[in-house]
C-alpha positions as CSV (number, residue, x, y, z in Angstrom):
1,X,-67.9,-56.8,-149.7
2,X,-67.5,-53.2,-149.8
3,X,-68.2,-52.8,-145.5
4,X,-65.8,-55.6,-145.2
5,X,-63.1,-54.2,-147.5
6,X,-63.6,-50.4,-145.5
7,X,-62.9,-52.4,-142.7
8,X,-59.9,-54.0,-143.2
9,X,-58.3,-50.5,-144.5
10,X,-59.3,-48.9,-140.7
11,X,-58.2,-51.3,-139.1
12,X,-54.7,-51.3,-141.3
13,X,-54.5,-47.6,-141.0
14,X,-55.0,-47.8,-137.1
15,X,-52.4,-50.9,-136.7
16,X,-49.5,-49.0,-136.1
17,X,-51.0,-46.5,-133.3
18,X,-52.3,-50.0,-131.8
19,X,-48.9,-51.4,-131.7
20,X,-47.2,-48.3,-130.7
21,X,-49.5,-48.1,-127.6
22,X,-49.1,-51.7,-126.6
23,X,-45.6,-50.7,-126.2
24,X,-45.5,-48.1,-124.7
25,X,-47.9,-49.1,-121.6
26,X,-46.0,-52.4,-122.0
27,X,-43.0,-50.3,-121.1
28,X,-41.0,-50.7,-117.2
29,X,-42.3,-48.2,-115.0
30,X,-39.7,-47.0,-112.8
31,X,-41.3,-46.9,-109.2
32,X,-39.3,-44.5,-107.0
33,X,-40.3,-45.4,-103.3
34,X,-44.1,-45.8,-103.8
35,X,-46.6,-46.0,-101.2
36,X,-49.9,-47.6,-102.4
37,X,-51.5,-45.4,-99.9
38,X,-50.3,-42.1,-100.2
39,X,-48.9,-40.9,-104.1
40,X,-48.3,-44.6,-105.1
41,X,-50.7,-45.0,-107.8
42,X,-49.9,-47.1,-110.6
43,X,-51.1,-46.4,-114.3
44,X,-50.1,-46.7,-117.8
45,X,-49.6,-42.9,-117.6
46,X,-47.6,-43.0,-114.6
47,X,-43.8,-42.1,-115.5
48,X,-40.4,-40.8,-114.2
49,X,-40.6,-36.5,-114.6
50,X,-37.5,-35.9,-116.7
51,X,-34.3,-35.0,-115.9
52,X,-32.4,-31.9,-116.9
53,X,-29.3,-31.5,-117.3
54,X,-27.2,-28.0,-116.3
55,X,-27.0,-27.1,-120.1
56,X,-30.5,-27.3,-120.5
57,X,-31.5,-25.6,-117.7
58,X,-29.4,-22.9,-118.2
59,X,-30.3,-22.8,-121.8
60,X,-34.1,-22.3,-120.9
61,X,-33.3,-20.1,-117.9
62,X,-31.7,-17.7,-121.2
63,X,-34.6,-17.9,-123.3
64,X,-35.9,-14.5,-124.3
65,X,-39.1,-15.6,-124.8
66,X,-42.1,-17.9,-123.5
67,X,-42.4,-19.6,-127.2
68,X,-38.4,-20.2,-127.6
69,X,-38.2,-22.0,-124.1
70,X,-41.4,-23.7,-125.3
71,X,-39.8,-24.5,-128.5
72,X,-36.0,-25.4,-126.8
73,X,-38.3,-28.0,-124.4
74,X,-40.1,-29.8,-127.4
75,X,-36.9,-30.3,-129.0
76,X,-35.4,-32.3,-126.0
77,X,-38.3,-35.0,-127.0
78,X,-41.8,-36.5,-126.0
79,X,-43.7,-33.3,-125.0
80,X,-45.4,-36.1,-122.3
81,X,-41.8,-35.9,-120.7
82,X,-41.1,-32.5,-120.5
83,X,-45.0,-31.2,-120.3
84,X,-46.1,-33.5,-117.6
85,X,-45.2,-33.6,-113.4
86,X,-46.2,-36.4,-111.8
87,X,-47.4,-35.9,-108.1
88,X,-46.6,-39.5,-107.4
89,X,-44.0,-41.3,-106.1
90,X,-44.1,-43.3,-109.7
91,X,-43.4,-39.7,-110.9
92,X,-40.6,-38.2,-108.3
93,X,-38.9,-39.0,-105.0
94,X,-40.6,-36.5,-102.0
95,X,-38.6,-33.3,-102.3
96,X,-40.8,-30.9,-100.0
97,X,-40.5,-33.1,-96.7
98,X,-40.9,-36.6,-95.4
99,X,-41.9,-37.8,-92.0
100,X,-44.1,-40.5,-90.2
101,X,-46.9,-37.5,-90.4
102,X,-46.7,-37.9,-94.4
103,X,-44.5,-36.1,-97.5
104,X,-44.8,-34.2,-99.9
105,X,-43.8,-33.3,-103.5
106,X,-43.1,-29.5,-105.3
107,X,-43.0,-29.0,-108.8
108,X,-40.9,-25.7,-109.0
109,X,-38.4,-24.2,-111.8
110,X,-35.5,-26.9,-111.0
111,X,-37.6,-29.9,-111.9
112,X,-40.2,-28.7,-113.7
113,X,-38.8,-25.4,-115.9
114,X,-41.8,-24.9,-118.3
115,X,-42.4,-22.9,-115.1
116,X,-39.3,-20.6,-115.9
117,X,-40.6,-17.0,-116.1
118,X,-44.2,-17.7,-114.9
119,X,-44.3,-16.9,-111.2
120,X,-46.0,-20.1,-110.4
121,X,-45.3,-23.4,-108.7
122,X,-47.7,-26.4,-106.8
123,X,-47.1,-28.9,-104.6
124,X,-48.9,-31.5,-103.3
125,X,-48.7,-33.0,-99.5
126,X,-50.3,-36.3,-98.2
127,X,-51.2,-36.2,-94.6
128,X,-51.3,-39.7,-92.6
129,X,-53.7,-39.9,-89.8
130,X,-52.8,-36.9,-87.3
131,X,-50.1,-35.9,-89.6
132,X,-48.9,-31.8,-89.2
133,X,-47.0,-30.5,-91.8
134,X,-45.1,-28.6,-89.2
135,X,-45.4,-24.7,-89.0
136,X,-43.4,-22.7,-92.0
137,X,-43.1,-20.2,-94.1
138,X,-42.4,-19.3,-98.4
139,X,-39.8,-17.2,-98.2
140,X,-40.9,-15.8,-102.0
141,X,-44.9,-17.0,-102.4
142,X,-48.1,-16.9,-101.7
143,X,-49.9,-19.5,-101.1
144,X,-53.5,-21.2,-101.6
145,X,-54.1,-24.7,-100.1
146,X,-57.1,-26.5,-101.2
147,X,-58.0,-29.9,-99.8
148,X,-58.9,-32.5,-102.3
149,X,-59.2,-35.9,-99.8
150,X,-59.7,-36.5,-96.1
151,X,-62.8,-35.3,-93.7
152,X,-61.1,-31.8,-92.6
153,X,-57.7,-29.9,-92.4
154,X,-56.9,-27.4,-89.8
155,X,-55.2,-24.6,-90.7
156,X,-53.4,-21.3,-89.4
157,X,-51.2,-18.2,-89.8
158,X,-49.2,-15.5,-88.0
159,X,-48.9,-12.9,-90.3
160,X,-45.8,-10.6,-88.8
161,X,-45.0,-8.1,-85.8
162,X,-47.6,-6.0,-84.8
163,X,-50.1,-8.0,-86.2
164,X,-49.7,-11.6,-84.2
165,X,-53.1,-13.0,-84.2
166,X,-53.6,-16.8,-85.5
167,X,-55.8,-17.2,-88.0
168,X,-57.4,-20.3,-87.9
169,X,-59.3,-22.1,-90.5
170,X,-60.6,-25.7,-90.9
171,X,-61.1,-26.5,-94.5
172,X,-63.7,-29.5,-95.9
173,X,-62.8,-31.0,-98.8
174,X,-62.8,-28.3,-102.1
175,X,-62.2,-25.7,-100.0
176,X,-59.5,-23.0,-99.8
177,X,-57.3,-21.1,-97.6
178,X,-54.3,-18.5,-98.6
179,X,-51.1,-18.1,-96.6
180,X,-49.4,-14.4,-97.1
181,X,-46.1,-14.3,-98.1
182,X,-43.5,-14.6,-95.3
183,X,-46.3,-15.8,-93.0
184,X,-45.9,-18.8,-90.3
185,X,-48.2,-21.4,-91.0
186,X,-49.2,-25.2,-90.9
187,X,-51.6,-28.0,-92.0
188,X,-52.4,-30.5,-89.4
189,X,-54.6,-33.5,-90.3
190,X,-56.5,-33.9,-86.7
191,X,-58.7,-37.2,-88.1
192,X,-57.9,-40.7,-88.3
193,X,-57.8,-41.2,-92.0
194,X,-55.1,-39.8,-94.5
195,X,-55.7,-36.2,-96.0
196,X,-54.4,-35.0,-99.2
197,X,-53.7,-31.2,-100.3
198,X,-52.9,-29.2,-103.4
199,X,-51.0,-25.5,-102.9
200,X,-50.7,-23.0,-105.6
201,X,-47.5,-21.1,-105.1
202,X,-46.9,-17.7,-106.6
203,X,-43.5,-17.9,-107.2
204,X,-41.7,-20.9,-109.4
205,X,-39.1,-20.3,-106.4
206,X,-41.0,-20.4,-103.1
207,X,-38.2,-21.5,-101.0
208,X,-39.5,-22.5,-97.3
209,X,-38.1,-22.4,-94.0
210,X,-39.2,-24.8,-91.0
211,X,-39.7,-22.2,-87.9
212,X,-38.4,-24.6,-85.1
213,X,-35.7,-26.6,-87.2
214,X,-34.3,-23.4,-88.3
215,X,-34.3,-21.6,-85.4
216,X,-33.0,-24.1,-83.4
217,X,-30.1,-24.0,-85.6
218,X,-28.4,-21.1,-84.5
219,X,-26.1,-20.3,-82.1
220,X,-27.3,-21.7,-78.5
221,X,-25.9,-18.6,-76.1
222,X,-28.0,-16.6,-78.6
223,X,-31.0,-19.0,-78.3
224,X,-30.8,-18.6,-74.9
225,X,-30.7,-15.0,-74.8
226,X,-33.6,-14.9,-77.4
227,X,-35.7,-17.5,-75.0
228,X,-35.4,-15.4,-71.9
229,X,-32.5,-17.1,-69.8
230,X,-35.4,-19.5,-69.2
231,X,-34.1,-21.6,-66.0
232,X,-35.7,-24.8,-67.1
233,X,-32.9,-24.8,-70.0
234,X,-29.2,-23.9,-70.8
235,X,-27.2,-23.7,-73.5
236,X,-26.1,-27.0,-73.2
237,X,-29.5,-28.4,-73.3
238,X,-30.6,-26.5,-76.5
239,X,-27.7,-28.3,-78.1
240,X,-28.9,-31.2,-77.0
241,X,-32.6,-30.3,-77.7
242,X,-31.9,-29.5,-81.3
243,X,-31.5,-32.6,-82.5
244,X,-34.7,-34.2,-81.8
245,X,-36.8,-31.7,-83.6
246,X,-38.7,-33.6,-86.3
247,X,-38.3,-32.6,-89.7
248,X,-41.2,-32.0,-92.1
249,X,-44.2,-33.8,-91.6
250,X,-44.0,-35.0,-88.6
251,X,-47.1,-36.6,-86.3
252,X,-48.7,-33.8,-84.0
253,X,-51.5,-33.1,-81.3
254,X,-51.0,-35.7,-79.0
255,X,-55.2,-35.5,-78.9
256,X,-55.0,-36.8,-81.9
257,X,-52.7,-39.6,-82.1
258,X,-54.6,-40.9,-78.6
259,X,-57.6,-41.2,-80.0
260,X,-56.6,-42.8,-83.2
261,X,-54.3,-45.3,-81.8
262,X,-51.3,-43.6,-82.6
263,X,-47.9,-44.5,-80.4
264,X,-45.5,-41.1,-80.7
265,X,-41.7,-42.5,-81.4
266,X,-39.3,-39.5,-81.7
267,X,-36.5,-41.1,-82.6
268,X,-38.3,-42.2,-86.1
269,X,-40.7,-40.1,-86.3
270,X,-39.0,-37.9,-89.8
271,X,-36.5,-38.9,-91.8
272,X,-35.8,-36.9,-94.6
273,X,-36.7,-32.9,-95.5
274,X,-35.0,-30.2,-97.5
């Protein structure tokens, strides 16, 4: 009588945690252009990240201290909100470059501002088949890449003038390679299967400019002067030219895609990058 009566007071006193939790997996999950193969993944902890508004942000951009910005995000609610990025597309739309190579997501001051004051940011990028996140830099960061799925990843860096080399690596998975600071430099998937990387920035603002998209954007007599006076181009034709340059992401090493079946389209191959 007295096991049965214990019981029955546990299971009471655990009732309303049950319940609680039955709601909230029970709860919508807003699905933000999810991929089952690539950042997709479903679960009952799968959720939007929050959104700030420009008083908030500004408020915990103000904080004097670590602990009152800690304090200031607790009081905007569930510390599973405001504690927690989600790498997925459950979690974010891609904000650090899509293509038909793949996308990527960053979790940096803006949308993730526990980060405020910290000097650190991550992002994540899935790599389809022969996919190249195309060559770069982080204007403010250092970085360290670390693959975490996929049979290899090829990488490289030019480091600045007088010092030109390219530094090539080809990472297994759980292993590591650091970009410098200001450096050019890529990630190209060169197997048939997808890939999937983490990189630890050292900045919470790492800002990144694409070498050939944003070069391509200035002035073409410049370009032209800066390319030699090539005679297999003119003015006219780097107009022309800029254009097709694929964003971030894009599918590379034409190698590759013939040996994995893979038919280069440049008018789709990117769509979207920042």
């Amino acid at each position: 009588m007295r096991t049965s009566y214990l019981c029955g007071a546990i299971i009471a006193s655990l009732l309303p945690g049950i319940v609680a939790l039955t709601r909230d997996t029970k709860a919508p999950v807003q699905r933000r252009d999810v991929n089952p193969d690539l950042g997709g993944r479903a679960s009952p902890l799968n959720r939007p990240n929050a959104n700030y508004t420009r008083e908030q942000l500004n408020a915990l951009k103000l904080a004097y201290t670590q602990v009152e910005r800690v304090a200031l995000l607790q009081s905007f609610g569930n510390t599973d909100d405001y504690f927690k990025f989600d790498f997925t597309s459950v979690g974010a739309e891609s904000n650090a470059g899509r293509g038909e190579g793949g996308f990527g997501f960053l979790a940096y001051a803006p949308n993730y501002p526990i980060l405020l004051g910290t000097g650190v940011s991550m992002a994540i990028g899935f790599l389809q088949p022969c996919g190249l996140d195309s060559m770069h830099i982080h204007n403010r960061a250092t970085e360290i890449v670390v693959l975490v799925k996929g049979t290899s990843l090829n990488t490289g860096f030019v480091m600045e003038d007088g010092d030109n080399t390219v530094v090539l690596t080809k990472l297994g998975p759980y292993q590591a390679a650091v970009r410098p600071q200001g450096s050019i430099h890529y990630e190209f998937n060169d197997n048939c299967e997808e890939a999937i990387f983490i990189a630890a920035l050292g900045s919470e603002d790492p800002g990144v400019s694409r070498i050939a998209q944003n070069f391509f954007n200035e002035d073409a007599e410049l370009l032209y002067a800066d390319l030699g006076y090539p005679d297999f181009i003119s003015p006219e034709n780097l107009t022309a030219f800029a254009p097709t340059i694929p964003f971030a992401f894009s599918l590379g090493a034409q190698a590759c895609l013939k040996r994995c079946g893979i038919t280069y389209n440049a008018t789709t191959n990117d769509t979207a990058s920042i």
